[in-house]
Biopython code that builds the backbone (N, CA, C, O; Angstrom):
import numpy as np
from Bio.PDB.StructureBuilder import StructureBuilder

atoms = [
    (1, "UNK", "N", (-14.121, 10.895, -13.211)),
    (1, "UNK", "CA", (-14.254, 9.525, -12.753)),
    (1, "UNK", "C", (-14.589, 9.548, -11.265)),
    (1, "UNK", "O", (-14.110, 10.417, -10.535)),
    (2, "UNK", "N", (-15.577, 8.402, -10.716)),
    (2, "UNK", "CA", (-16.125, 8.719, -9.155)),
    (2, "UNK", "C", (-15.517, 6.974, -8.852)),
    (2, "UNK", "O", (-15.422, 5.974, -9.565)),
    (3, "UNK", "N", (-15.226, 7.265, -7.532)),
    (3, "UNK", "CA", (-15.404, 5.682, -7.371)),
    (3, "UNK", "C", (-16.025, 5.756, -5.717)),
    (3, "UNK", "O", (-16.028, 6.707, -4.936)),
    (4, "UNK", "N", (-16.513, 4.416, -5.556)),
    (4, "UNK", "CA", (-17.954, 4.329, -4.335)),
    (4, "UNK", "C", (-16.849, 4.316, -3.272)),
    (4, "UNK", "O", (-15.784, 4.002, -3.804)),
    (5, "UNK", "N", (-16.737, 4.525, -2.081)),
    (5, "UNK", "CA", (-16.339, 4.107, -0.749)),
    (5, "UNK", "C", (-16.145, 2.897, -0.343)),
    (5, "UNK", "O", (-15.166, 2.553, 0.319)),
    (6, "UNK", "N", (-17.384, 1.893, -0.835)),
    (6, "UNK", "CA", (-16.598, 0.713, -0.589)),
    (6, "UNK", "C", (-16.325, -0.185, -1.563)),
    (6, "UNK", "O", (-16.573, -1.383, -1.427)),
    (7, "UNK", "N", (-15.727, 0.390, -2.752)),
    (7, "UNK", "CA", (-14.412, -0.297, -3.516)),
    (7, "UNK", "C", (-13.189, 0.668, -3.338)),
    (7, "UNK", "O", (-12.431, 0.545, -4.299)),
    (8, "UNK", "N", (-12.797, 1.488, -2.523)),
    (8, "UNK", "CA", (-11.812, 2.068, -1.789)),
    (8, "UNK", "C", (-11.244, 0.778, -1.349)),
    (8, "UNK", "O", (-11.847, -0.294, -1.395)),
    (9, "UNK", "N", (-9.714, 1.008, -0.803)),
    (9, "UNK", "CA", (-8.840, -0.235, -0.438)),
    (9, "UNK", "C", (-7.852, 0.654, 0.394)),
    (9, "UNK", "O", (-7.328, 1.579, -0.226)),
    (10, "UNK", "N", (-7.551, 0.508, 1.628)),
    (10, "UNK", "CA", (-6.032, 0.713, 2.424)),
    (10, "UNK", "C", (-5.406, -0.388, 2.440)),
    (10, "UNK", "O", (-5.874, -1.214, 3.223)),
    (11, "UNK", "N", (-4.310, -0.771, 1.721)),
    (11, "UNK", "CA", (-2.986, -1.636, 1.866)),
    (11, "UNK", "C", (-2.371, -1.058, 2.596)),
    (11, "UNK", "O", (-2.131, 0.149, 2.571)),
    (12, "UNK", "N", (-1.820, -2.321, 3.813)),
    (12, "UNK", "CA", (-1.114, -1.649, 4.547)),
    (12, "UNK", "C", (0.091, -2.562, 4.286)),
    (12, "UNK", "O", (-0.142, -3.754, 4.090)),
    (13, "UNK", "N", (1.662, -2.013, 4.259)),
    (13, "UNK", "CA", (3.269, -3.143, 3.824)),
    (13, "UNK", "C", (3.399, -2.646, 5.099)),
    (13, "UNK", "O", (2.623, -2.359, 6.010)),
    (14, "UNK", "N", (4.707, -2.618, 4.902)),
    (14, "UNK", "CA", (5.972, -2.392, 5.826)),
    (14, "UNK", "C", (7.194, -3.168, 5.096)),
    (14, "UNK", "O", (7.341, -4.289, 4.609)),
    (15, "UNK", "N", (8.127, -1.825, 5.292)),
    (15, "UNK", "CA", (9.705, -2.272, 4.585)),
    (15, "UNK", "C", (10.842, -1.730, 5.474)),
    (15, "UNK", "O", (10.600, -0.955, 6.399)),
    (16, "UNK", "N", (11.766, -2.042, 5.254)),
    (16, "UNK", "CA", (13.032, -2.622, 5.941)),
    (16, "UNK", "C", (13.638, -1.314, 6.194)),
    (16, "UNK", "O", (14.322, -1.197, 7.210)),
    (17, "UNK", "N", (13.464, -0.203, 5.323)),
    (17, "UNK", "CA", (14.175, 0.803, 5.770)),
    (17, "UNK", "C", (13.298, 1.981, 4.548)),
    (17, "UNK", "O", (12.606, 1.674, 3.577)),
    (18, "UNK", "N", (13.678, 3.411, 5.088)),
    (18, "UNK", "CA", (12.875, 4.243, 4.368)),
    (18, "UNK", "C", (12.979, 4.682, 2.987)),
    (18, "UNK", "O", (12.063, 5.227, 2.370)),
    (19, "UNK", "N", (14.452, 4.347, 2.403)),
    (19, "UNK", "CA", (14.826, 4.421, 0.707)),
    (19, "UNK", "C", (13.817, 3.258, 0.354)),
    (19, "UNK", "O", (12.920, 3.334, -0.486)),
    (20, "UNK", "N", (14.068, 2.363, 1.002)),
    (20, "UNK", "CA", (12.966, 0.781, -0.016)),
    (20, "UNK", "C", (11.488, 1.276, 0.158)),
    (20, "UNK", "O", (10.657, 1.071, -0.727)),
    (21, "UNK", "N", (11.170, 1.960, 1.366)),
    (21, "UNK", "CA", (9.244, 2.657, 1.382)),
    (21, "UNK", "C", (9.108, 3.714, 0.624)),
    (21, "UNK", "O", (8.018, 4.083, 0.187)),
    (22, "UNK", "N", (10.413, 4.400, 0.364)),
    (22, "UNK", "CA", (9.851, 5.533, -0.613)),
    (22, "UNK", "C", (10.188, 5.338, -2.219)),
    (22, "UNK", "O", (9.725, 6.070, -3.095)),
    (23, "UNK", "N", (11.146, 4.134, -2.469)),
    (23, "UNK", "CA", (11.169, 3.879, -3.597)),
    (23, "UNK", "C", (9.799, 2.885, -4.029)),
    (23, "UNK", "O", (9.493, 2.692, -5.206)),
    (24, "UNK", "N", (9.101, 2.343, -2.950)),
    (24, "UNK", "CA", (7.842, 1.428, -3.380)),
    (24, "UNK", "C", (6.743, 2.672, -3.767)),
    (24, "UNK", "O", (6.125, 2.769, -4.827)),
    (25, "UNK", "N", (6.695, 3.366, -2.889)),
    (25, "UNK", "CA", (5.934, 4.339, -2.867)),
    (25, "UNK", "C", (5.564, 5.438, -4.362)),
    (25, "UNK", "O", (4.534, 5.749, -4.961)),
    (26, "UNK", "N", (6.939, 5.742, -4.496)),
    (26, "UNK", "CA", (6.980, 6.045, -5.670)),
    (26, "UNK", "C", (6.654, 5.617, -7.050)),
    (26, "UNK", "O", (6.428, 6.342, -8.019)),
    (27, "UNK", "N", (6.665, 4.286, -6.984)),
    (27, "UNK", "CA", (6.912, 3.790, -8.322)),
    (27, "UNK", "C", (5.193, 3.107, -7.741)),
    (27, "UNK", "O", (4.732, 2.765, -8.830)),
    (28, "UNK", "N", (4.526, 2.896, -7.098)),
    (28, "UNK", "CA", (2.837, 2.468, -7.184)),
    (28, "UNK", "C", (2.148, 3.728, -7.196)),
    (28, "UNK", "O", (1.107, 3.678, -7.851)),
    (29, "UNK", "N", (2.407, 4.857, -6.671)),
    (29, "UNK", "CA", (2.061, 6.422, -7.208)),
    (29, "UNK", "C", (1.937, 6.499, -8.961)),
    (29, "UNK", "O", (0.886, 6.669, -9.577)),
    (30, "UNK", "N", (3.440, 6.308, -9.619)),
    (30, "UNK", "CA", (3.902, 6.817, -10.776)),
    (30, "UNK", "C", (3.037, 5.935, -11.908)),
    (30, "UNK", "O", (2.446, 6.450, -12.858)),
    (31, "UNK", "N", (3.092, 4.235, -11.559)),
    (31, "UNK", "CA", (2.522, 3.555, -12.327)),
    (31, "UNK", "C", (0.972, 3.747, -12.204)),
    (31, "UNK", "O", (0.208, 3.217, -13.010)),
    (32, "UNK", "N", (0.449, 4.683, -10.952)),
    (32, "UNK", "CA", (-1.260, 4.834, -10.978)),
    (32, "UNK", "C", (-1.896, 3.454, -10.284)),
    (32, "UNK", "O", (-3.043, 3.041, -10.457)),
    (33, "UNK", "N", (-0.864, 2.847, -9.457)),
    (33, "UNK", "CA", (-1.718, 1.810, -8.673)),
    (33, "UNK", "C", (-2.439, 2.135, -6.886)),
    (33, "UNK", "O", (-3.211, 1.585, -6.102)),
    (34, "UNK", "N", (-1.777, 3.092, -6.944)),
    (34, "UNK", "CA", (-2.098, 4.298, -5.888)),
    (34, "UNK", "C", (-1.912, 5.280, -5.935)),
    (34, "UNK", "O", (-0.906, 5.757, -6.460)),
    (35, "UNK", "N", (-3.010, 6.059, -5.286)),
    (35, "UNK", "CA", (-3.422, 7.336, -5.369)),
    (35, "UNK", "C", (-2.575, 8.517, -4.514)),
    (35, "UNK", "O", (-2.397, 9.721, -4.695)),
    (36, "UNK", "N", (-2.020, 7.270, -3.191)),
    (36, "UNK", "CA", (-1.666, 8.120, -2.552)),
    (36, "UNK", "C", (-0.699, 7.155, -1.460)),
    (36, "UNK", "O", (-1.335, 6.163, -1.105)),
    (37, "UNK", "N", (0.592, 7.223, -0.899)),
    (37, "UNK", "CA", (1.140, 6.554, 0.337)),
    (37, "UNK", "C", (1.735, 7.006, 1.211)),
    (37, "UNK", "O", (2.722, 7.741, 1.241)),
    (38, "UNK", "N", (1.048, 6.505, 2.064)),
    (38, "UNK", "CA", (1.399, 7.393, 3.502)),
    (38, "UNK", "C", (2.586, 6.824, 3.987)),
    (38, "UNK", "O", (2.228, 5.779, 4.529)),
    (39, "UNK", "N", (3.544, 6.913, 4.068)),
    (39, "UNK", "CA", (4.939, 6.315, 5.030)),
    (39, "UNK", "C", (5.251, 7.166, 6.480)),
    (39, "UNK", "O", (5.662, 8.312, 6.664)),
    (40, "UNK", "N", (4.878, 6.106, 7.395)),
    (40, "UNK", "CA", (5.186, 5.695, 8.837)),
    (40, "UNK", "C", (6.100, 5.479, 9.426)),
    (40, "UNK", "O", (5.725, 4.799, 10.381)),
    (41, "UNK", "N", (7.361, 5.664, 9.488)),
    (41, "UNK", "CA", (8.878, 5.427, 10.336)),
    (41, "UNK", "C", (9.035, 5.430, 11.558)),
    (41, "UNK", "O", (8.621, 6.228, 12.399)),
    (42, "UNK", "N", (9.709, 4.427, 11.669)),
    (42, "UNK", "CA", (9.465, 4.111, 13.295)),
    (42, "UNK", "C", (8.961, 3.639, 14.086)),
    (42, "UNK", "O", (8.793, 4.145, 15.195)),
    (43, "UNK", "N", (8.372, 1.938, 13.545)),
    (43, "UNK", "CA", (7.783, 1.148, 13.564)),
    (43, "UNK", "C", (9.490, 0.181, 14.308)),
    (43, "UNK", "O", (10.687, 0.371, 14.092)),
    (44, "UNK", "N", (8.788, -0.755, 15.135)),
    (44, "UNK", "CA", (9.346, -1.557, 15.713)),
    (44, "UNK", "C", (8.418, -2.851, 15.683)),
    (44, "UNK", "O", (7.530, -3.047, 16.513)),
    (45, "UNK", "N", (8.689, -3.619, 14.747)),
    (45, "UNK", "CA", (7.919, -4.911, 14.478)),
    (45, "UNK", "C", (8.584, -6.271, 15.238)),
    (45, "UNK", "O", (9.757, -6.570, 15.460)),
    (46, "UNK", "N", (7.636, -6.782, 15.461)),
    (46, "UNK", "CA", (8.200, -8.290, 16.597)),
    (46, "UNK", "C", (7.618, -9.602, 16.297)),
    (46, "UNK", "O", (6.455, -9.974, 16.461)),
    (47, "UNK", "N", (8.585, -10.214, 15.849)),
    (47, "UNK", "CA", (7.569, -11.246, 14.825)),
    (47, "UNK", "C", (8.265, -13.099, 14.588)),
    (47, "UNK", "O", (9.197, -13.623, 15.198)),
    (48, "UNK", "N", (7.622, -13.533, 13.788)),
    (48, "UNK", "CA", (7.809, -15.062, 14.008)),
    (48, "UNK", "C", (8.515, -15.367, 12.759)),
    (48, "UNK", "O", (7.728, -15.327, 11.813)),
    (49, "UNK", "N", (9.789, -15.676, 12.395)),
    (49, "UNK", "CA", (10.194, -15.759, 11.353)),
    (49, "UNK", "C", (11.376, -17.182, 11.338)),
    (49, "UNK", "O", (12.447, -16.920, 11.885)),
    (50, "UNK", "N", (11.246, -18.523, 10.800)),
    (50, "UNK", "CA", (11.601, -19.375, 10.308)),
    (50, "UNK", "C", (12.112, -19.773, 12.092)),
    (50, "UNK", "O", (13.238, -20.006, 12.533)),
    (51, "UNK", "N", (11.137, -19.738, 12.609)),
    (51, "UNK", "CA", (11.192, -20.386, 13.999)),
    (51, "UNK", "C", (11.962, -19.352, 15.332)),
    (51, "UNK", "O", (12.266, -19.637, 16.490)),
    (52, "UNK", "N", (12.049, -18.456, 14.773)),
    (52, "UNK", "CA", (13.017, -17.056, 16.284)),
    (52, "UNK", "C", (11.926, -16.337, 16.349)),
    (52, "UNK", "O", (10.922, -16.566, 15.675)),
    (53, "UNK", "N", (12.058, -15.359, 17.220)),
    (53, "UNK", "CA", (11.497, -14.355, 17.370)),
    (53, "UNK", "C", (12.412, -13.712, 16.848)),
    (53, "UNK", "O", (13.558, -14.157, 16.915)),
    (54, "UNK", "N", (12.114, -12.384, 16.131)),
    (54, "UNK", "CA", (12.904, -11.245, 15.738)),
    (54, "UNK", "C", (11.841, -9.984, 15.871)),
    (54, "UNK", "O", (10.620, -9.900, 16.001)),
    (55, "UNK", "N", (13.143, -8.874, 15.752)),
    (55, "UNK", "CA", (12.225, -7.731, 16.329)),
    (55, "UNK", "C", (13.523, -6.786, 15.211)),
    (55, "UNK", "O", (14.748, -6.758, 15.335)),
    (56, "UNK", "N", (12.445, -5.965, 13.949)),
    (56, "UNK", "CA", (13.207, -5.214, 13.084)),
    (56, "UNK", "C", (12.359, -3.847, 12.900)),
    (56, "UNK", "O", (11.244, -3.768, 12.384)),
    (57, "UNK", "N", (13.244, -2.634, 13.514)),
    (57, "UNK", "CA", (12.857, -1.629, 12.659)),
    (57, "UNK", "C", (12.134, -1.236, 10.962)),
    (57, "UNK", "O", (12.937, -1.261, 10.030)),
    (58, "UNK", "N", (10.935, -0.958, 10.706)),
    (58, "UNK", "CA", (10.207, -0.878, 10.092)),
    (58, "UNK", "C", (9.560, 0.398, 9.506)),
    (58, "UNK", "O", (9.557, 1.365, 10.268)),
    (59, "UNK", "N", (8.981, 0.576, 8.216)),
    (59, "UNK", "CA", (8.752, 2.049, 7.898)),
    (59, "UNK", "C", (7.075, 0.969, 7.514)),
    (59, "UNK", "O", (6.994, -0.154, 7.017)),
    (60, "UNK", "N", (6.186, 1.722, 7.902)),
    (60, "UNK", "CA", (4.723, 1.207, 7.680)),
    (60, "UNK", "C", (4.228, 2.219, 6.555)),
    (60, "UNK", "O", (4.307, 3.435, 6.723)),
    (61, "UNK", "N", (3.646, 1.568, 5.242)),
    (61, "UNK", "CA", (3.143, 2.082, 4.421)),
    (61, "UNK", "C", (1.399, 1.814, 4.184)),
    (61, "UNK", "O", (0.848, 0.716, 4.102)),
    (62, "UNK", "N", (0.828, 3.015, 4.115)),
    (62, "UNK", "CA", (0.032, 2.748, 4.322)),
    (62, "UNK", "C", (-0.819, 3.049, 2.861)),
    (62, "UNK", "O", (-0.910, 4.242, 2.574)),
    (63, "UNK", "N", (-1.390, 2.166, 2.004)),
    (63, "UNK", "CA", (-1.445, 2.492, 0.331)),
    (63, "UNK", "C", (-3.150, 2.901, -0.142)),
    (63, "UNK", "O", (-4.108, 2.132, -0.055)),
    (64, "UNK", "N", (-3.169, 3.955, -0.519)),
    (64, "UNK", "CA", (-4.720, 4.094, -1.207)),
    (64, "UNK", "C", (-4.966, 3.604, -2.335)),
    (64, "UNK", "O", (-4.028, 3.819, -3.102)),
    (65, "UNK", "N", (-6.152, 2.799, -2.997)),
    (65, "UNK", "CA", (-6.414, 2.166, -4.117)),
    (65, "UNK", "C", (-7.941, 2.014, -4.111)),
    (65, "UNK", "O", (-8.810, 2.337, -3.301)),
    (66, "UNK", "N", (-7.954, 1.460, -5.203)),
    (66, "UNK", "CA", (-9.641, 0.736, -5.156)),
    (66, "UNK", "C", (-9.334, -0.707, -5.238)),
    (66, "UNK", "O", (-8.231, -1.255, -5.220)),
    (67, "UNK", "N", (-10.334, -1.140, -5.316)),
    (67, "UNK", "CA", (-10.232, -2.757, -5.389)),
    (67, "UNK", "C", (-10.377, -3.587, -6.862)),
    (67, "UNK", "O", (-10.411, -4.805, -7.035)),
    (68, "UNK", "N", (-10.464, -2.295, -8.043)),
    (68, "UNK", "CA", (-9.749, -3.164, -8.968)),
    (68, "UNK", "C", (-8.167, -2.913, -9.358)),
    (68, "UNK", "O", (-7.605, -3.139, -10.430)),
    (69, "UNK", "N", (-7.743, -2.482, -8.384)),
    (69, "UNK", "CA", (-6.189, -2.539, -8.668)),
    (69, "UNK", "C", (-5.580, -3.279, -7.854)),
    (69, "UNK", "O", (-4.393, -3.603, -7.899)),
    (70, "UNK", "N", (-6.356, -3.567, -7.097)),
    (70, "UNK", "CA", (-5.721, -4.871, -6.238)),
    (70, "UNK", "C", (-4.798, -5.923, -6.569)),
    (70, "UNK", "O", (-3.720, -5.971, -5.976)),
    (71, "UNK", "N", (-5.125, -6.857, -7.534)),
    (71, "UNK", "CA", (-3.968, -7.582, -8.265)),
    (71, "UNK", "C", (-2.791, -6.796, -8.874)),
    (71, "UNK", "O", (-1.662, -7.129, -8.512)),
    (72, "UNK", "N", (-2.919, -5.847, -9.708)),
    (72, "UNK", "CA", (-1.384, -5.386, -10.091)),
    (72, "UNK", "C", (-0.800, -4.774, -8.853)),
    (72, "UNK", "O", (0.374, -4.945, -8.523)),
    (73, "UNK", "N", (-1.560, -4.142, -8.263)),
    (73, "UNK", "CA", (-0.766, -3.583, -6.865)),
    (73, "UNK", "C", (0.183, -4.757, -6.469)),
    (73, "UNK", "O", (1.400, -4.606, -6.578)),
    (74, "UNK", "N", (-0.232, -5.660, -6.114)),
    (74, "UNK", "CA", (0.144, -6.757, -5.312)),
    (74, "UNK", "C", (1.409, -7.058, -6.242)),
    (74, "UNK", "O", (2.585, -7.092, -5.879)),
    (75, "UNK", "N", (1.039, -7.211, -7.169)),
    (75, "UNK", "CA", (1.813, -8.272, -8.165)),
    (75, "UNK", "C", (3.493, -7.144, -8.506)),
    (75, "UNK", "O", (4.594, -7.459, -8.959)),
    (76, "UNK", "N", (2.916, -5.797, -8.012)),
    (76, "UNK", "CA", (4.003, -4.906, -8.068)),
    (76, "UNK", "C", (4.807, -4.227, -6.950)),
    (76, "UNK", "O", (5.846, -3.574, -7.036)),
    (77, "UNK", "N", (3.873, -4.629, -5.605)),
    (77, "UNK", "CA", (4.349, -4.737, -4.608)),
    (77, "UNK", "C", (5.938, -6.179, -4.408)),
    (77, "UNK", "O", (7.048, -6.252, -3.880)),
    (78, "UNK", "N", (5.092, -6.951, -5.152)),
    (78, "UNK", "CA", (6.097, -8.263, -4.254)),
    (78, "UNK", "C", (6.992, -8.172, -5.400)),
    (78, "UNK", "O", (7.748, -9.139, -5.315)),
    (79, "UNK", "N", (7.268, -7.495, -6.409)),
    (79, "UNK", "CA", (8.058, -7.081, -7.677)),
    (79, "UNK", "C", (9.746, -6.102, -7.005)),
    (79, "UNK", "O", (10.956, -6.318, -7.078)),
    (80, "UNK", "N", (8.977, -5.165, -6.473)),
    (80, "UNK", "CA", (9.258, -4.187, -5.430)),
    (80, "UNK", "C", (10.464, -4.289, -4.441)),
    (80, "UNK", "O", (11.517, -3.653, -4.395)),
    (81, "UNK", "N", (9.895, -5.448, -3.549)),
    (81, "UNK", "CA", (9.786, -5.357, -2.297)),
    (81, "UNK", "C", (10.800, -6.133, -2.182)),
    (81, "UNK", "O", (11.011, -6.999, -3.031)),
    (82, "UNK", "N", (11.905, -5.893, -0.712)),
    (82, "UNK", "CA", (12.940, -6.764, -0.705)),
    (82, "UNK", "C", (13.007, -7.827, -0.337)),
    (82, "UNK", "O", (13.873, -8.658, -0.607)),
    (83, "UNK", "N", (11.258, -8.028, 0.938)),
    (83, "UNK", "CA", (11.396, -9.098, 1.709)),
    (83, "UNK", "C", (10.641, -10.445, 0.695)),
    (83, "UNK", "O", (9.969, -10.398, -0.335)),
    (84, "UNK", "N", (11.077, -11.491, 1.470)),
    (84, "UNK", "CA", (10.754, -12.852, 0.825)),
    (84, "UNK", "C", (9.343, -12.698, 0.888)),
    (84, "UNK", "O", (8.693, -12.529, -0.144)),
    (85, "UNK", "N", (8.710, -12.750, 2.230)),
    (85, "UNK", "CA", (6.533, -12.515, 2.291)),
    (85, "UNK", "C", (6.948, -11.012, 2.810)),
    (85, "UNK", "O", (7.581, -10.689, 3.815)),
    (86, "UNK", "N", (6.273, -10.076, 1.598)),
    (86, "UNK", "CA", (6.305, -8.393, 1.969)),
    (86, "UNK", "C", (4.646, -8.504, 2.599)),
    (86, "UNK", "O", (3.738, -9.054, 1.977)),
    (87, "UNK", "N", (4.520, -7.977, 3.709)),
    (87, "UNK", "CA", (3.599, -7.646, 4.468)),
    (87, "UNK", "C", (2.619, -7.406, 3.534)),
    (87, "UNK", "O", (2.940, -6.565, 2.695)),
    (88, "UNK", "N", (1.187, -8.033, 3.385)),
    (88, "UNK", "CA", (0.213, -7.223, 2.141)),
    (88, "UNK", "C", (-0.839, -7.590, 2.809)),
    (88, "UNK", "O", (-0.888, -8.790, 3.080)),
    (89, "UNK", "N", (-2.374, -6.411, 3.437)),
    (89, "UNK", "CA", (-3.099, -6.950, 4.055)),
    (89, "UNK", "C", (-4.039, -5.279, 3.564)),
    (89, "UNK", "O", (-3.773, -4.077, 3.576)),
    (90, "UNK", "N", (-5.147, -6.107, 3.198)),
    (90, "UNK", "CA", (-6.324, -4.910, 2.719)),
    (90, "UNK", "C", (-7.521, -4.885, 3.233)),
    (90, "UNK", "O", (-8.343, -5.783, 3.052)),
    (91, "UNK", "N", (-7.720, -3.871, 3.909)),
    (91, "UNK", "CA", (-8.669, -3.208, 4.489)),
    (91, "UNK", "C", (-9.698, -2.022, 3.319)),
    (91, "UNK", "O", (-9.282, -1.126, 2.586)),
    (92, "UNK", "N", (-11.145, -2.515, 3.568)),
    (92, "UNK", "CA", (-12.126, -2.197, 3.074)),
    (92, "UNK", "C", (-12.325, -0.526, 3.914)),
    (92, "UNK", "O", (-11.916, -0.244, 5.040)),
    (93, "UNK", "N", (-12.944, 0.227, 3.118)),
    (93, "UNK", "CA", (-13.130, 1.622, 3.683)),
    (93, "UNK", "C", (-14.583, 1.876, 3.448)),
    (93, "UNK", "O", (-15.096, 1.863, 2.329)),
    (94, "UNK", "N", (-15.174, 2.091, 4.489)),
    (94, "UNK", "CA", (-16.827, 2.550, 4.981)),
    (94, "UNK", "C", (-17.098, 3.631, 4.339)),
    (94, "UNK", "O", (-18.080, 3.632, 3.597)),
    (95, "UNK", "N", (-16.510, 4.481, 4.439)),
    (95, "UNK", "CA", (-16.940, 6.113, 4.089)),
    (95, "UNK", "C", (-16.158, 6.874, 3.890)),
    (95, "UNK", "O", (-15.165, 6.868, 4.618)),
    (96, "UNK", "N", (-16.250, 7.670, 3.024)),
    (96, "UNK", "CA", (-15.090, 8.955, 2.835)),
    (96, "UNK", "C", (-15.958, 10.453, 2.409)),
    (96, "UNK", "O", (-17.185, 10.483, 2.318)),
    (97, "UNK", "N", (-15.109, 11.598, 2.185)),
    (97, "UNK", "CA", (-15.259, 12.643, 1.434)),
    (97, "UNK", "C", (-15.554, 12.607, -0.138)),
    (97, "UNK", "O", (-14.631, 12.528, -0.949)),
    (98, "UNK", "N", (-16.998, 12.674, -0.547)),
    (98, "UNK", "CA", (-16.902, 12.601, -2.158)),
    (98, "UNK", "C", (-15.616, 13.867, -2.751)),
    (98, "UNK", "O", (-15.487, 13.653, -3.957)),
    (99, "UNK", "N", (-15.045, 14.588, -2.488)),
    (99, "UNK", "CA", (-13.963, 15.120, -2.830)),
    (99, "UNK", "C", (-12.753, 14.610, -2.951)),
    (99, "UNK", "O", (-12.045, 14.792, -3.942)),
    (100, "UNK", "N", (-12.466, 14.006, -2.054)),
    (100, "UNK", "CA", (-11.441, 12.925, -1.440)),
    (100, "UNK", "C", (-11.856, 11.720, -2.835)),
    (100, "UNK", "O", (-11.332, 11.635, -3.946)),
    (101, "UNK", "N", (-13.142, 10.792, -2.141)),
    (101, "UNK", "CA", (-12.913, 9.709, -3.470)),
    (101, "UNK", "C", (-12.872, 9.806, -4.393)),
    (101, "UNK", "O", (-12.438, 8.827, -5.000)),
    (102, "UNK", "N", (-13.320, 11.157, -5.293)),
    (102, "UNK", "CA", (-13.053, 11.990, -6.737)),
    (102, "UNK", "C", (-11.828, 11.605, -6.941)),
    (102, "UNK", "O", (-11.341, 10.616, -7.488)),
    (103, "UNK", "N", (-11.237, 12.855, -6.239)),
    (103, "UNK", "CA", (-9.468, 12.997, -6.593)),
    (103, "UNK", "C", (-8.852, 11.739, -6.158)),
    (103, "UNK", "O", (-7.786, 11.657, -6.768)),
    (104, "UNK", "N", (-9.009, 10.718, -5.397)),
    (104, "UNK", "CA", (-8.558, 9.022, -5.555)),
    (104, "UNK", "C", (-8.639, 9.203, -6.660)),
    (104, "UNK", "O", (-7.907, 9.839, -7.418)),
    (105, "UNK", "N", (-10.200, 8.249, -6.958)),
    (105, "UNK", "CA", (-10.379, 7.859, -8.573)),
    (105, "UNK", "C", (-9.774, 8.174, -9.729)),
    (105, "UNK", "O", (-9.507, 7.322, -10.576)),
    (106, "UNK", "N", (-9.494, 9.508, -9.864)),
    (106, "UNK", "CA", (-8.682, 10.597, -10.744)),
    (106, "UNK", "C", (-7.113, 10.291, -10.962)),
    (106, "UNK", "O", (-6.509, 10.272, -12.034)),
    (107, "UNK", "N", (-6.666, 10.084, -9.811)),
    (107, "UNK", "CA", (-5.364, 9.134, -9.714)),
    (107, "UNK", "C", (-4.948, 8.358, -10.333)),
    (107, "UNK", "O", (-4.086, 8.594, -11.179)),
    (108, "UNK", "N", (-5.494, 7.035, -10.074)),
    (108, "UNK", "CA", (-5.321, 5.826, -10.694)),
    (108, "UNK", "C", (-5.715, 5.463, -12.315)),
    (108, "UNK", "O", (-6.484, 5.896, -13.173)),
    (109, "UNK", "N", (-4.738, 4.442, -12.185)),
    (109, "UNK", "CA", (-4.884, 4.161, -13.838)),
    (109, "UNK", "C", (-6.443, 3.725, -14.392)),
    (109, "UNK", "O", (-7.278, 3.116, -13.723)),
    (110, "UNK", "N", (-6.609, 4.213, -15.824)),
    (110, "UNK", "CA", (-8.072, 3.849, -15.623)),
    (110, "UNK", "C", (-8.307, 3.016, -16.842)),
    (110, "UNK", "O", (-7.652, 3.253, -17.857)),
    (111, "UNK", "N", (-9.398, 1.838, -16.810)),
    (111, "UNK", "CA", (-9.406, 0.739, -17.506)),
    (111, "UNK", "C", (-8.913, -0.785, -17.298)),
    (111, "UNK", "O", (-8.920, -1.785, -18.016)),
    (112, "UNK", "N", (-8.361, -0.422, -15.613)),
    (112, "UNK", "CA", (-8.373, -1.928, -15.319)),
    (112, "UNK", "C", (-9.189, -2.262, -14.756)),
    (112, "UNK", "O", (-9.293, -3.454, -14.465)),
]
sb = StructureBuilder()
sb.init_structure("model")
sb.init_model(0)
sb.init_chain("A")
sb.init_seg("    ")
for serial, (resi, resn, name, xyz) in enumerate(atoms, 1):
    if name == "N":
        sb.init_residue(resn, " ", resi, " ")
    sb.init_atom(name, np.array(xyz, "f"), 0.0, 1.0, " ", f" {name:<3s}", serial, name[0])
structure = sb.get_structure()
């Protein structure tokens, strides 16, 4: 299975602590909604929430997919995830390694 470069997808979350990023992580790996997640610790996020400023330690995940897994990702992300709006923001990818987008493609579940 090949898939093009630009139906590649980086989701990027962020979660509350590193058991909840590696239990997301795991289980969008296992179910084949990503290929691959990078977890980031040590994130210090500063942000606008029901009128305060708050500022919470953060683990940044960073998720490989294509863009037809986009909806179950999501739909298994916010399944997942502890926060009320879990961070979900997707970035399109220009170019890669046809080796690299092989073994993506190869990953993920296939037939959605």
């Amino acid at each position: 299975m090949t898939v093009a470069a630009a139906d590649v997808r980086i989701v990027l979350s962020t979660a509350g602590s590193r058991e909840e990023a590696e239990r997301i992580a795991h289980t969008l790996v296992e179910e084949r909604l990503a290929a691959c997640v990078n977890l980031a610790p040590g994130l210090t996020s500063i942000y606008r929430w029901q009128e305060k400023i708050e500022s919470a330690e953060e683990v940044l995940l960073l998720i490989k997919t294509s863009a037809r897994h986009l909806e179950n990702l999501e739909a298994a992300l916010k399944r997942l995830h502890s926060y009320e709006v879990p961070e979900l923001l997707i970035l399109r990818v220009e170019s890669g390694s046809r080796e690299y987008l092989d073994w993506l493609a190869g990953c993920l579940r296939p037939g959605i």
